[in-house]
Backbone as JSON Lines, residues from 0, in Angstrom:
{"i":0,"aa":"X","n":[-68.14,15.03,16.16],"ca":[-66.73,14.79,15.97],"c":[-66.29,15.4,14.65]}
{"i":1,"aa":"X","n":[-65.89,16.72,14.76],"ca":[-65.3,17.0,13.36],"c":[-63.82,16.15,12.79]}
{"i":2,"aa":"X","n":[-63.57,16.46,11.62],"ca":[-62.4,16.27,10.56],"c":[-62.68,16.93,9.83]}
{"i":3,"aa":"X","n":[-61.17,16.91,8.91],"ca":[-60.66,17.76,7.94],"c":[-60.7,16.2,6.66]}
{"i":4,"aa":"X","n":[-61.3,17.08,5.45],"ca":[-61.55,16.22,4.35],"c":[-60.07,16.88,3.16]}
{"i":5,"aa":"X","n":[-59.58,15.94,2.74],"ca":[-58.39,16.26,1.42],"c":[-58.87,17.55,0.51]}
{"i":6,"aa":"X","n":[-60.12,17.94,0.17],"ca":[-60.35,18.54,-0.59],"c":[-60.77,20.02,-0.02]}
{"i":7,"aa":"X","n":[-60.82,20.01,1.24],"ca":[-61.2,21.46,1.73],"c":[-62.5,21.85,2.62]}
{"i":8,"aa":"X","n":[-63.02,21.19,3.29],"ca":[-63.79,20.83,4.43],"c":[-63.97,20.36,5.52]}
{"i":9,"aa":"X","n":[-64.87,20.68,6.35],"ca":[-64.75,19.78,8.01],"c":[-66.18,19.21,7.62]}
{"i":10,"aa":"X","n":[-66.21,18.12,8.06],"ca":[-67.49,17.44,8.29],"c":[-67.73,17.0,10.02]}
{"i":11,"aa":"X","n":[-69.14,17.33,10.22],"ca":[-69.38,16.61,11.41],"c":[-70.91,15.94,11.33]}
{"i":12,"aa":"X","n":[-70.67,14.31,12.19],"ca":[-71.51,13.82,12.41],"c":[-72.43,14.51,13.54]}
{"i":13,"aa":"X","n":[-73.58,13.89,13.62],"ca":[-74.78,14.36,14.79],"c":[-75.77,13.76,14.66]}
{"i":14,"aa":"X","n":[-76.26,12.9,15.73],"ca":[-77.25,11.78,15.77],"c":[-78.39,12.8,16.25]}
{"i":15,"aa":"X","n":[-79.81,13.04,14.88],"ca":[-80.76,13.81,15.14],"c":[-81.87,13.24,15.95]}
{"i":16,"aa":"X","n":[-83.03,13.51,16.75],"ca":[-84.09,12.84,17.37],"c":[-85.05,14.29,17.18]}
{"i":17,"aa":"X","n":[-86.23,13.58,16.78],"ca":[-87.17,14.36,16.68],"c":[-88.46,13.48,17.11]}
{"i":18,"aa":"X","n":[-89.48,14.24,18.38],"ca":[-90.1,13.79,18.74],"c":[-91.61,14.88,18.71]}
{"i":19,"aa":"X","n":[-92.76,14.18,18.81],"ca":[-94.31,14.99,18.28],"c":[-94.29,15.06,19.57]}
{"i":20,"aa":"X","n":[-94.49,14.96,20.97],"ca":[-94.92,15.84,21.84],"c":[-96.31,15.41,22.41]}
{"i":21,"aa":"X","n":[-97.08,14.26,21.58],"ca":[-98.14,13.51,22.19],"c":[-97.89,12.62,23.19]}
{"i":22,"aa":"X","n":[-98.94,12.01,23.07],"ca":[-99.17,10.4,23.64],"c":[-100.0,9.62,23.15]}
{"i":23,"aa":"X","n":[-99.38,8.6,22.89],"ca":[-97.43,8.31,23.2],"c":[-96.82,8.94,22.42]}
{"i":24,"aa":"X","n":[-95.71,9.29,23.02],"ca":[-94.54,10.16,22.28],"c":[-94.13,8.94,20.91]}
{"i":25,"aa":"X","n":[-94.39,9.77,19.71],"ca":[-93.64,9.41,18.71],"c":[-92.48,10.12,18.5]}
{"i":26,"aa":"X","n":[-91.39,8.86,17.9],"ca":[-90.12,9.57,17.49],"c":[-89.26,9.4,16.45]}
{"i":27,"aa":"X","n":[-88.26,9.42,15.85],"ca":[-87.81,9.04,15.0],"c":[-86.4,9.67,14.77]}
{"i":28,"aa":"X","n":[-85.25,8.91,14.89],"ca":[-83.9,9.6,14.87],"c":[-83.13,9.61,13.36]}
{"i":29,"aa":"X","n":[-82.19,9.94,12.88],"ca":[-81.0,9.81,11.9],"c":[-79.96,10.82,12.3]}
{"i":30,"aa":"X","n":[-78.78,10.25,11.59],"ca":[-77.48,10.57,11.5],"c":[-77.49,11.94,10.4]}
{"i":31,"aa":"X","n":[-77.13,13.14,10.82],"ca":[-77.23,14.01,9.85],"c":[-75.48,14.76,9.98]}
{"i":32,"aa":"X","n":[-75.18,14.34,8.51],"ca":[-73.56,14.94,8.48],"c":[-73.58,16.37,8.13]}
{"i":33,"aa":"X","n":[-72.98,17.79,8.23],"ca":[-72.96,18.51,8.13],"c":[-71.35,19.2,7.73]}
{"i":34,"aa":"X","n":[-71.2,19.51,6.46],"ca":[-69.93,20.24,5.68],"c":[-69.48,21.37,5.85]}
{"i":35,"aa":"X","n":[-68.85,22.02,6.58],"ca":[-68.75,22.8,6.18],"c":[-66.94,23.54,4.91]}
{"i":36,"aa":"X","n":[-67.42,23.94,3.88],"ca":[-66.36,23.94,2.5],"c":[-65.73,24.97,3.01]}
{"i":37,"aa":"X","n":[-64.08,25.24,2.45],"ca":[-63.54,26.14,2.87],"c":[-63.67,27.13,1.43]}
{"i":38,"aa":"X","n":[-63.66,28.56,1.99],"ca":[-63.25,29.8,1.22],"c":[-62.49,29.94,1.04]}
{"i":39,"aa":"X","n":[-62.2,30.51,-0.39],"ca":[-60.22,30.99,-0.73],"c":[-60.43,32.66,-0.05]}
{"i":40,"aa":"X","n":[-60.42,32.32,1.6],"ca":[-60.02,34.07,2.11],"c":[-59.1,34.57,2.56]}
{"i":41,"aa":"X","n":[-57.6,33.7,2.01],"ca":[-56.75,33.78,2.77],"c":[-55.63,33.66,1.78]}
{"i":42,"aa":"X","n":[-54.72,35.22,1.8],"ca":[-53.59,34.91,0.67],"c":[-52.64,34.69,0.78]}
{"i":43,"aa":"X","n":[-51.27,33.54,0.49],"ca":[-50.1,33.61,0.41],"c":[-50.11,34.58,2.06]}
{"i":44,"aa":"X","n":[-48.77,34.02,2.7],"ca":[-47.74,34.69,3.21],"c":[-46.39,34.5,3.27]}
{"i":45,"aa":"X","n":[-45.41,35.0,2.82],"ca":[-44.1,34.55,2.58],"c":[-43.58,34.57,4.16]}
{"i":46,"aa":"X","n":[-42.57,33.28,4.07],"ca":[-42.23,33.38,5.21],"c":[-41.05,34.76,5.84]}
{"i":47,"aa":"X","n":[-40.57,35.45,5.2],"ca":[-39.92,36.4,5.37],"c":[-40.6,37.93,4.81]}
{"i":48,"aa":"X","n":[-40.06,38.84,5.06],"ca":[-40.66,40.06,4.48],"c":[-39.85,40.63,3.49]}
{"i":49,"aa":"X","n":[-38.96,40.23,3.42],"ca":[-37.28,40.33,2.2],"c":[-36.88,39.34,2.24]}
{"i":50,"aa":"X","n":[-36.24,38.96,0.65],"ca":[-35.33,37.93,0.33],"c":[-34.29,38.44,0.35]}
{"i":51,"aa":"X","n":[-32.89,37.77,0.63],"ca":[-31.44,38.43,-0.19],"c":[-30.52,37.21,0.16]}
{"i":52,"aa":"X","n":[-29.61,37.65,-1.1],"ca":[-28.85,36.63,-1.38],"c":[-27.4,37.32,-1.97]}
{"i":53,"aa":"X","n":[-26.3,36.52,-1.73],"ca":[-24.94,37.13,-1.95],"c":[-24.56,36.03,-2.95]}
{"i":54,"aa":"X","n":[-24.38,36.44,-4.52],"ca":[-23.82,35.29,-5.36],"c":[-22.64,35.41,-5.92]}
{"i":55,"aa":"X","n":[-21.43,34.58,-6.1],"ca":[-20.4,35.57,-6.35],"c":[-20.13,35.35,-8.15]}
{"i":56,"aa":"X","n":[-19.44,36.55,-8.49],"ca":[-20.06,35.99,-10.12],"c":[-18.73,35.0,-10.33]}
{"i":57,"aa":"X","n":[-19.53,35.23,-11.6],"ca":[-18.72,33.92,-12.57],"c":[-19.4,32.64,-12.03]}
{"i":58,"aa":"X","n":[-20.67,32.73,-11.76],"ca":[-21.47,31.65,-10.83],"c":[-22.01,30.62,-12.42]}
{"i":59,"aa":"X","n":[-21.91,29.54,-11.78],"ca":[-22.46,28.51,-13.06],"c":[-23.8,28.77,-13.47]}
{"i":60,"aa":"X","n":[-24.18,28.67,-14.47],"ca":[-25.01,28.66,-15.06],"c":[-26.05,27.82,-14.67]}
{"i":61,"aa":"X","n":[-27.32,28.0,-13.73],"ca":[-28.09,27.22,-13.55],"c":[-28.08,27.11,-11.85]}
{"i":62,"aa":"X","n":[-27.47,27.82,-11.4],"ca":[-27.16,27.35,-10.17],"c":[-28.15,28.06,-9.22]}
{"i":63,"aa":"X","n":[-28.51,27.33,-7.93],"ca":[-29.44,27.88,-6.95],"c":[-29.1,28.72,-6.21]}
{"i":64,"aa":"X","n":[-30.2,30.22,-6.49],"ca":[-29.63,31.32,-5.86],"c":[-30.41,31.02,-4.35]}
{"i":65,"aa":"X","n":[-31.34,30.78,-4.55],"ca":[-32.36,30.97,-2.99],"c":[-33.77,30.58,-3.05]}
{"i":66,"aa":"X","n":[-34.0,30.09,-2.17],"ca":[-35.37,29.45,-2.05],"c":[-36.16,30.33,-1.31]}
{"i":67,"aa":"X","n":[-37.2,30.6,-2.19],"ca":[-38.33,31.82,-1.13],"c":[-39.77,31.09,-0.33]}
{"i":68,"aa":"X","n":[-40.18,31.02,0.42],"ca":[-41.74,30.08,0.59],"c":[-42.25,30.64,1.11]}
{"i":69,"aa":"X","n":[-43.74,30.57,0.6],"ca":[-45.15,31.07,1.33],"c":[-46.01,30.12,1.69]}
{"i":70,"aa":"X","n":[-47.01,30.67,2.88],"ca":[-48.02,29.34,2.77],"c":[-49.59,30.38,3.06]}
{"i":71,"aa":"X","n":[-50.55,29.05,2.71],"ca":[-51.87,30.06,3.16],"c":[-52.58,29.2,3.67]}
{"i":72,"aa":"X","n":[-53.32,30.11,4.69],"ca":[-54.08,29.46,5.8],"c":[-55.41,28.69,5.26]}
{"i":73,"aa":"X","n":[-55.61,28.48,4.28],"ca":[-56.97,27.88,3.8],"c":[-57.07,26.64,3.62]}
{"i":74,"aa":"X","n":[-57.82,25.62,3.15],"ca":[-57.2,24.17,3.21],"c":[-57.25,23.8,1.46]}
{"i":75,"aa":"X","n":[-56.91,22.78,1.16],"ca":[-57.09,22.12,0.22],"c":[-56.31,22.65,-1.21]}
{"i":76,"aa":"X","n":[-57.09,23.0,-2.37],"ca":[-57.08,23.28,-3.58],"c":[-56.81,24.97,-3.04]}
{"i":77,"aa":"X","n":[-57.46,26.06,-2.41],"ca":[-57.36,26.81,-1.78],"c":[-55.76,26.91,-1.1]}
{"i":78,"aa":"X","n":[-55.26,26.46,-1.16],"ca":[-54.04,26.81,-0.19],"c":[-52.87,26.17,-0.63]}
{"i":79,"aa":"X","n":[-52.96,25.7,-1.67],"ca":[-51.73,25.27,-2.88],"c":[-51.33,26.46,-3.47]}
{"i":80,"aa":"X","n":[-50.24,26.54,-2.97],"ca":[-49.29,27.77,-3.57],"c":[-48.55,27.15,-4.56]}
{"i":81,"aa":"X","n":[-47.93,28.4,-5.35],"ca":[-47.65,28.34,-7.12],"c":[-46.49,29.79,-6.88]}
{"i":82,"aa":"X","n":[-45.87,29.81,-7.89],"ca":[-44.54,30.78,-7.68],"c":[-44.28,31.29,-9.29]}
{"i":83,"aa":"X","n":[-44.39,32.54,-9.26],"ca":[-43.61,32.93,-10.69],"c":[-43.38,34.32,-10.02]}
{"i":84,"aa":"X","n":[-41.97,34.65,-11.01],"ca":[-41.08,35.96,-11.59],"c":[-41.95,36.9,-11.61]}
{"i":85,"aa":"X","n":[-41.87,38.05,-11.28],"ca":[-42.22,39.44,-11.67],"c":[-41.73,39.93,-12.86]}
{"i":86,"aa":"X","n":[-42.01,40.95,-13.6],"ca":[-42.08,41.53,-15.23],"c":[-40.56,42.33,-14.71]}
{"i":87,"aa":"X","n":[-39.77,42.27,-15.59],"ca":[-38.42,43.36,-14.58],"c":[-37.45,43.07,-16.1]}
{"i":88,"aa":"X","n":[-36.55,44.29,-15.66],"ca":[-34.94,44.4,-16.83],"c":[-33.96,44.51,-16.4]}
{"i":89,"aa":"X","n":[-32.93,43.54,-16.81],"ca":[-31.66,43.64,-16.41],"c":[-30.92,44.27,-17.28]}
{"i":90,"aa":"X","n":[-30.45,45.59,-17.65],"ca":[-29.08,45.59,-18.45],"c":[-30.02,45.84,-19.65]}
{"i":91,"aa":"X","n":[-31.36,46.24,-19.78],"ca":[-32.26,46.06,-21.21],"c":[-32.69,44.96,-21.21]}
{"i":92,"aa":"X","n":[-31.95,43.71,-20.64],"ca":[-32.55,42.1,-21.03],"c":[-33.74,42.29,-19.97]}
{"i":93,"aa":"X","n":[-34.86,41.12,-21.15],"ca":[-35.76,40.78,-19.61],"c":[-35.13,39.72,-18.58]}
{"i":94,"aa":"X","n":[-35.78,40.2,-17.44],"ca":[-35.4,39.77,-15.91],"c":[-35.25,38.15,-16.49]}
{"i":95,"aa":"X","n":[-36.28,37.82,-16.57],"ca":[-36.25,36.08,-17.14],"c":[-35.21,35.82,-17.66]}
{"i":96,"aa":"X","n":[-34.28,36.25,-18.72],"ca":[-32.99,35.48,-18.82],"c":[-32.4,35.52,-18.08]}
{"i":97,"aa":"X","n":[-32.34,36.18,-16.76],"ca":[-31.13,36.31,-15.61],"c":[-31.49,35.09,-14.8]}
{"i":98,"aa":"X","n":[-32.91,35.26,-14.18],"ca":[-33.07,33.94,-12.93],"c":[-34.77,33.31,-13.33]}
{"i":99,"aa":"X","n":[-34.41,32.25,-13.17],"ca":[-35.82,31.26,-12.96],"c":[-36.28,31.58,-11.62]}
{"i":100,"aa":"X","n":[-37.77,30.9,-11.55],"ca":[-38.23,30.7,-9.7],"c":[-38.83,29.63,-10.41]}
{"i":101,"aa":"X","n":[-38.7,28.17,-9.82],"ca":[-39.92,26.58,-10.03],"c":[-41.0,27.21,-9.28]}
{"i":102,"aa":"X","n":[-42.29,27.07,-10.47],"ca":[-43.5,27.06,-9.71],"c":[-43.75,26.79,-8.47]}
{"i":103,"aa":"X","n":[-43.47,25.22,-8.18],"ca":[-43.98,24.88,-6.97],"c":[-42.97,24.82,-6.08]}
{"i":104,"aa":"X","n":[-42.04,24.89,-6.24],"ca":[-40.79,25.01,-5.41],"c":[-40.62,26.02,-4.46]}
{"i":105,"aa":"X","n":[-40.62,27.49,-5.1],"ca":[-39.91,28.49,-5.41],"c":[-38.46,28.95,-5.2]}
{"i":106,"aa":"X","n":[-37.8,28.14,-5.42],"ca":[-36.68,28.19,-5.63],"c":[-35.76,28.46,-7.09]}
{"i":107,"aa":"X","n":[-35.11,29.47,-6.74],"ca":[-35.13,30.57,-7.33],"c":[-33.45,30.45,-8.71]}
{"i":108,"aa":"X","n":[-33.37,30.37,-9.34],"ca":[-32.03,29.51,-10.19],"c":[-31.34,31.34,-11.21]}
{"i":109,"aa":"X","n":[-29.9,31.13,-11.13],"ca":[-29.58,32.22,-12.39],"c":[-29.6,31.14,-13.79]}
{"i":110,"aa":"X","n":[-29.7,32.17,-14.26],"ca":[-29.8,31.34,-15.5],"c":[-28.98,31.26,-16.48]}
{"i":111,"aa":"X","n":[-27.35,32.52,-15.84],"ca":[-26.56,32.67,-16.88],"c":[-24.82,33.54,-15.53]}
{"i":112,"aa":"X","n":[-24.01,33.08,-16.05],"ca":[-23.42,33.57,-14.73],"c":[-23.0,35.07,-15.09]}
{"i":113,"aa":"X","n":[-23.1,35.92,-14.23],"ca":[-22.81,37.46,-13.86],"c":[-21.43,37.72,-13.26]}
{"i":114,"aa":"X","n":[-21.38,39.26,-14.12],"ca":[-20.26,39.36,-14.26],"c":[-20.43,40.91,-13.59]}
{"i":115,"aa":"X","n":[-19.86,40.88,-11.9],"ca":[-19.83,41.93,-11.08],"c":[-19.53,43.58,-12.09]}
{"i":116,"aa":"X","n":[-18.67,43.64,-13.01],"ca":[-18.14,44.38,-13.53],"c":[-19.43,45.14,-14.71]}
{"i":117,"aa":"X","n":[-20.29,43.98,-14.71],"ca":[-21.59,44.4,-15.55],"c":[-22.82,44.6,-15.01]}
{"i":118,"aa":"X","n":[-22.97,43.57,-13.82],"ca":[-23.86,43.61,-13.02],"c":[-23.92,43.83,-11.34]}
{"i":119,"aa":"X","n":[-23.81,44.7,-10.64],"ca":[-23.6,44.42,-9.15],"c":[-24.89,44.41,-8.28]}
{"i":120,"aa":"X","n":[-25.61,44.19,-9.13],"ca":[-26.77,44.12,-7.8],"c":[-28.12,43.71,-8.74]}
{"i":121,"aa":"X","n":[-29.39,42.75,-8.64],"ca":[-30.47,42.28,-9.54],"c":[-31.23,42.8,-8.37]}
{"i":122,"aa":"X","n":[-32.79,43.74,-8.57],"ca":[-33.84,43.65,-7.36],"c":[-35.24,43.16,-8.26]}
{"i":123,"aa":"X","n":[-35.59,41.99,-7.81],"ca":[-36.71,41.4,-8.31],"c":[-37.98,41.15,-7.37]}
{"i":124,"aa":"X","n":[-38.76,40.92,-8.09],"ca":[-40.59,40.74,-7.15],"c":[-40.83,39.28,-7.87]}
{"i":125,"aa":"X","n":[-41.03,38.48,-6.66],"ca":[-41.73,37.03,-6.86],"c":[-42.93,36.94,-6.25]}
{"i":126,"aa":"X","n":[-43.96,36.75,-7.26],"ca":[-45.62,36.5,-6.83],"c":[-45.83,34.78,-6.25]}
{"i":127,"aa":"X","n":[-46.61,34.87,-4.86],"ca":[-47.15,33.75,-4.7],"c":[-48.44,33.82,-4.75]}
{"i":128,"aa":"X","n":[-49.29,32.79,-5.48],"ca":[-50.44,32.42,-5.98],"c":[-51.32,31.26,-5.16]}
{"i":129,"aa":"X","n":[-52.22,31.29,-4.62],"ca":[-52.73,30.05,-4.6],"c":[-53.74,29.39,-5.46]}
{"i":130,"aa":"X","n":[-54.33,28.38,-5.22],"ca":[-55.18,27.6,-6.01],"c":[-56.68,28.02,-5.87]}
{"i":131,"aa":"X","n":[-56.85,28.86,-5.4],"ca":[-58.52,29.05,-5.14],"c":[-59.35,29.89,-6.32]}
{"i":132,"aa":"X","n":[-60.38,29.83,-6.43],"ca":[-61.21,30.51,-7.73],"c":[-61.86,31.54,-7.09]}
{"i":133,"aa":"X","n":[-61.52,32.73,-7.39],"ca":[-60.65,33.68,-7.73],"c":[-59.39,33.44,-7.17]}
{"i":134,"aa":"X","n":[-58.22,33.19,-7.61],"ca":[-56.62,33.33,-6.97],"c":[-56.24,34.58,-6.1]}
{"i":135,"aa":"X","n":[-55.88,34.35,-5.21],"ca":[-55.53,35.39,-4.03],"c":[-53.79,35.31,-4.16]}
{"i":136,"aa":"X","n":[-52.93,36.52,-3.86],"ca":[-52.08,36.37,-4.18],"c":[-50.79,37.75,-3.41]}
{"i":137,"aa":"X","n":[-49.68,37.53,-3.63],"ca":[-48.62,38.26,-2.55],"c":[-47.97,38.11,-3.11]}
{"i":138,"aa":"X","n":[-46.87,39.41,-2.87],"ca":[-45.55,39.89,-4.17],"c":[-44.5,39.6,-2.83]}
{"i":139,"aa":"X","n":[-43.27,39.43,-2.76],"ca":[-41.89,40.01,-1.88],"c":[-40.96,39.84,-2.67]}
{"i":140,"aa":"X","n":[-40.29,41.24,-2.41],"ca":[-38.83,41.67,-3.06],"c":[-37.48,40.76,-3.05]}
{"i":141,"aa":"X","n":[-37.3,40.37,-3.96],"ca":[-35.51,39.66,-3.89],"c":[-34.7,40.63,-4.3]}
{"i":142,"aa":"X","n":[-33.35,40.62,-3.12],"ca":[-32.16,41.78,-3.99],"c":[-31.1,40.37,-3.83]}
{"i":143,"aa":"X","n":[-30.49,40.43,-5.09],"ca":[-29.1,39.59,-5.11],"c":[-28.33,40.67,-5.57]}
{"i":144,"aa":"X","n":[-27.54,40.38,-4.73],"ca":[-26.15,40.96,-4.55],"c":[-24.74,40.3,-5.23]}
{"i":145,"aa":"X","n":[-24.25,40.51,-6.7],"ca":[-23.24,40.02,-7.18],"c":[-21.81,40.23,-6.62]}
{"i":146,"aa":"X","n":[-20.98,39.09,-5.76],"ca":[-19.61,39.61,-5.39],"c":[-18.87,39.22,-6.04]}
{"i":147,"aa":"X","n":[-17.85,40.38,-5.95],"ca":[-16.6,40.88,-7.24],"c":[-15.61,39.51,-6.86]}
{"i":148,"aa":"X","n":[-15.09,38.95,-7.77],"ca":[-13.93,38.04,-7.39],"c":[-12.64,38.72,-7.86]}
{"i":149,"aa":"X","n":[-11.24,38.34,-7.75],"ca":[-10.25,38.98,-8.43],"c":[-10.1,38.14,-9.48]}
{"i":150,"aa":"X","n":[-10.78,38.53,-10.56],"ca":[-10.73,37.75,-12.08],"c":[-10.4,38.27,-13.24]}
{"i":151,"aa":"X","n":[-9.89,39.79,-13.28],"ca":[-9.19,41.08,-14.09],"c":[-7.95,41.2,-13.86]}
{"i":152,"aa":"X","n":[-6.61,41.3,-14.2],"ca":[-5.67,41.61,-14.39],"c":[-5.65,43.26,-14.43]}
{"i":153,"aa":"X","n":[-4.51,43.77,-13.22],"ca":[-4.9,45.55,-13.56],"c":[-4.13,46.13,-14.45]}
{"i":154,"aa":"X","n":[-4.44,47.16,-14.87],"ca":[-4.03,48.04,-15.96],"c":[-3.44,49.36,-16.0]}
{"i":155,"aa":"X","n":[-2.51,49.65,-16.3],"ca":[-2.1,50.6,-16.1],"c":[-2.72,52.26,-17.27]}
{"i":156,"aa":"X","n":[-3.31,53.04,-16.11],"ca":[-3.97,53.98,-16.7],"c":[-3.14,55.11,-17.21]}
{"i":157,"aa":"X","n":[-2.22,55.36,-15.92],"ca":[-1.45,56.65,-15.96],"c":[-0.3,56.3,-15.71]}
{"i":158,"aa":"X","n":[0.72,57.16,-16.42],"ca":[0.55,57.54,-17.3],"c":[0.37,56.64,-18.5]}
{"i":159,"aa":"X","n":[0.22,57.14,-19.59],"ca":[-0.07,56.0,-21.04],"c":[1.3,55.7,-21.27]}
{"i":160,"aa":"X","n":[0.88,54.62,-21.93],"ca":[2.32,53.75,-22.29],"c":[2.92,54.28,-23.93]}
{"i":161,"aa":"X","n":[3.79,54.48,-24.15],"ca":[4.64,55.33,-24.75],"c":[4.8,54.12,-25.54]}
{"i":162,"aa":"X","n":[4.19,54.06,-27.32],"ca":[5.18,52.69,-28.39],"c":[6.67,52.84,-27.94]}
{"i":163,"aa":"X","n":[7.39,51.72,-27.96],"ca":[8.53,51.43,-27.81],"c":[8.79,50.79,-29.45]}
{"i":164,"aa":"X","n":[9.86,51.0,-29.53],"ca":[10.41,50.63,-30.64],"c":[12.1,49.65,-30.61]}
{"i":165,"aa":"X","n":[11.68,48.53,-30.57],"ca":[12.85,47.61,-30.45],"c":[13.68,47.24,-31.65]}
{"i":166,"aa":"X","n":[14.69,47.69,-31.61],"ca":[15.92,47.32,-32.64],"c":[16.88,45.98,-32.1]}
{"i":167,"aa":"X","n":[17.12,45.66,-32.87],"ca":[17.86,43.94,-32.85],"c":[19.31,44.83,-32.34]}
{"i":168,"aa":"X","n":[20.03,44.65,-31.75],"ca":[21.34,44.76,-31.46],"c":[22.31,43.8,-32.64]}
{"i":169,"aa":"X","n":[23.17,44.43,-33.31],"ca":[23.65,43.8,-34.36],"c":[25.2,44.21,-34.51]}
{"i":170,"aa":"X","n":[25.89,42.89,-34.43],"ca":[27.51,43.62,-34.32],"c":[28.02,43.42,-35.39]}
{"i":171,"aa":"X","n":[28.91,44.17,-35.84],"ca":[29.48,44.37,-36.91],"c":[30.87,44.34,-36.98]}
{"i":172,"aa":"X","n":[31.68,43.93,-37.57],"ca":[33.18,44.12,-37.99],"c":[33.48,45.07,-38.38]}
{"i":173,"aa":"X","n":[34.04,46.38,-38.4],"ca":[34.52,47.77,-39.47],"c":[35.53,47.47,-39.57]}
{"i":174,"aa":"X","n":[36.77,47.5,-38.76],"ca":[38.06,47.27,-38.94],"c":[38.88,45.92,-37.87]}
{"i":175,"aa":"X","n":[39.57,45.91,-37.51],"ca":[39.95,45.32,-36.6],"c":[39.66,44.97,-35.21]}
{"i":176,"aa":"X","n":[39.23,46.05,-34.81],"ca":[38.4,46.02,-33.52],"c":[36.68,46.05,-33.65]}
{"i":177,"aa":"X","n":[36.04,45.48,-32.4],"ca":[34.69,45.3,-33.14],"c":[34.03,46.15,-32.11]}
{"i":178,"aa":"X","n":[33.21,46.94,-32.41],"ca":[32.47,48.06,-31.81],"c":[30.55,47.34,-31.82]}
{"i":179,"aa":"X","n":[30.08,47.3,-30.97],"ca":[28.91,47.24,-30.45],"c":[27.72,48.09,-29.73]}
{"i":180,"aa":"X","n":[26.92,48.43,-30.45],"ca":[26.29,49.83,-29.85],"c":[24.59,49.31,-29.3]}
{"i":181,"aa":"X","n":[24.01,49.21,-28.69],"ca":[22.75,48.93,-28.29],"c":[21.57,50.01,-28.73]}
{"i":182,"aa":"X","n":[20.65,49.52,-29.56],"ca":[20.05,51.24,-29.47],"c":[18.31,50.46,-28.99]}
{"i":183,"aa":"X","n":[18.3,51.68,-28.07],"ca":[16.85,51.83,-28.07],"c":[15.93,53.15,-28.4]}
{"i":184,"aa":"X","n":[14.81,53.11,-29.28],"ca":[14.23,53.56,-29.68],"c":[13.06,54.24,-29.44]}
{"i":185,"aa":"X","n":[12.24,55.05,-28.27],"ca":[11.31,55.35,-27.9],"c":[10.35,56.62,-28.92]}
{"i":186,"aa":"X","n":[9.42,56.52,-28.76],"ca":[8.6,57.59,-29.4],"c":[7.47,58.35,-28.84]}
C-alpha cells in the first residue's frame, strides 16, 4: 500500500516470509517498509508561456499589476516554488524601482506610478525557483503595457504665440468733448 510522506517520499509496506527449504520447513516473517525519496528533476513550469498586462498610468503606487504562477512536478521541499525579478532598466533606473514580484506569491506590484508620456511599455523576466539542492529553475517574459489617459492639456505648437502687449485703456478729458482710443499692442 503506498503513500505520499510531507517531506518527499512514497513509502510502502510488505509483509516478508522467508523460508530454508528443509524438513520441517523453517520460517520466519517481518514487515519490511521501503522509501522511496524524491529527486529535484523537475523545474518550475509557469502556467502560461507570456505574461501581459494593460496598466493605465498615473496608477497608485503599490498597486497589483499581475500575478504570474508556476508549479513543479516533484514533491515536498523539491517543489516549493520561490519568485524573484530579473536584472533589467527602465529609463536608466533599475527594473526594481518600477515593480516588485512576492517571493512566494508571485504577484507582481509597481512600485511607483507611470507616466505613459515617459514610459509606454516595461518588458521584464521573472525567475521561478524551487526548493531542491541543487535549485532547478524557469525564466517567462512580462510586457506591461502603460495606457495613456487624457491628463495633459494641449498646446498650441503652430504657429508660436506672438508677446502681446496690453495697455490699460485710459480716458481722458482734453477739452470739452471726451475722446477714447483703445490701443492694442502686438510685437
Amino acid at each position: 500500500m503506498p503513500f505520499r510522506k510531507q517531506y518527499g517520499g512514497v513509502g510502502v509496506q510488505r509483509d516478508v516470509q522467508a523460508a530454508d527449504g528443509e524438513s520441517p520447513v523453517l520460517w520466519s516473517s517481518a514487515v519490511l517498509w521501503l522509501w522511496v525519496l524524491d529527486v529535484n528533476d523537475n523545474a518550475p513550469v509557469f502556467t502560461e508561456a507570456r505574461y501581459s498586462a494593460r496598466l493605465p498610468e498615473n496608477n497608485a503606487a503599490g498597486a497589483l499589476v499581475l500575478r504570474v504562477r508556476a508549479w513543479d512536478a516533484d514533491w515536498g521541499q523539491n517543489a516549493h516554488v520561490r519568485y524573484r525579478l530579473g536584472e533589467g532598466r527602465v529609463r536608466g533606473a533599475p527594473l526594481s524601482s518600477y515593480v516588485s514580484v512576492e517571493a512566494e506569491t508571485g504577484a507582481l506590484y509597481a512600485l511607483r506610478s507611470f507616466d505613459y508620456e515617459e514610459v509606454r511599455e516595461v518588458e521584464l523576466w521573472v525567475r521561478a525557483e524551487d526548493g531542491g539542492a541543487p535549485a532547478l529553475s524557469s525564466n517567462v517574459s512580462v510586457r506591461l503595457v502603460i495606457v495613456d489617459e487624457n491628463d495633459n492639456a494641449p498646446q498650441v505648437l503652430y504657429p508660436p504665440a506672438a508677446p502681446v502687449l496690453l495697455v490699460r485703456e485710459r480716458r481722458q478729458q482734453l477739452r470739452s468733448d471726451t475722446v477714447s482710443l483703445p490701443l492694442r499692442c502686438f510685437f
